[in-house]
N, C-alpha and C positions, 0 to 999 in steps of 0.2 A: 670207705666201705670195703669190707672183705671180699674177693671175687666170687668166695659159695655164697650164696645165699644163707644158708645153716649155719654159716661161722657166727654170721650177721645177727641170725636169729639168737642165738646163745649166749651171744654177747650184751645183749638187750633180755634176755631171761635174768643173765645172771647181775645185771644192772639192780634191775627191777626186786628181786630176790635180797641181794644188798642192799637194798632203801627200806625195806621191809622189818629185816633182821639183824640191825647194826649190833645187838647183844650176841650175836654167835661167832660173825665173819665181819671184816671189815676188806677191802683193799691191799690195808698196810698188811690184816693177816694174813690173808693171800698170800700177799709177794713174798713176805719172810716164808710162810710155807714151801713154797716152792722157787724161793734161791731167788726169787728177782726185785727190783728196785720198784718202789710204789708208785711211781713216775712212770716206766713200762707197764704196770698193772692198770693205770690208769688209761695211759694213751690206747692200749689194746681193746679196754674193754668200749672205751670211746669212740673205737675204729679211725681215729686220729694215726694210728702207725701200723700200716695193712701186711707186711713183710711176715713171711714163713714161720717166723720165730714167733711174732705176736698170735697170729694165725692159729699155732697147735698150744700155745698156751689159754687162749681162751676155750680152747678142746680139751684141756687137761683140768682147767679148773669148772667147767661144764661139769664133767667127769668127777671131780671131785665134791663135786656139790649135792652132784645125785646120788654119791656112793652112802653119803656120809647126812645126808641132809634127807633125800628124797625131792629135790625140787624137781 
């Protein structure tokens, strides 16, 4: 688990959102969007790997979701 709360919550938004909408975003399209390995996209969103880096990328793909999605 993330130390915010909020990382927490996002990461489980954007769980949930991905089980929903496998024809728009996957994971794998994630990570290649944003430069990282689907194995890091996975553990993050799993809260499996809590470190700074996994941290602001579940902030960024949050972020991205909403810009481009509205979730």
């Amino acid at each position: 688990m993330f130390i915010h709360m909020e990382t927490n919550n996002k990461a489980e938004t954007i769980k949930s959102w991905l089980a929903n909408h496998r024809d728009l975003e996957t994971q794998g399209s994630l990570a290649k969007h944003f430069g990282r390995s689907t194995t890091f996209v996975n553990l993050s969103l799993n809260k499996r790997m809590t470190t700074k880096g996994a941290e602001s990328l579940v902030t960024e793909i949050y972020e991205y979701l909403h810009e481009k999605y509205g979730i």
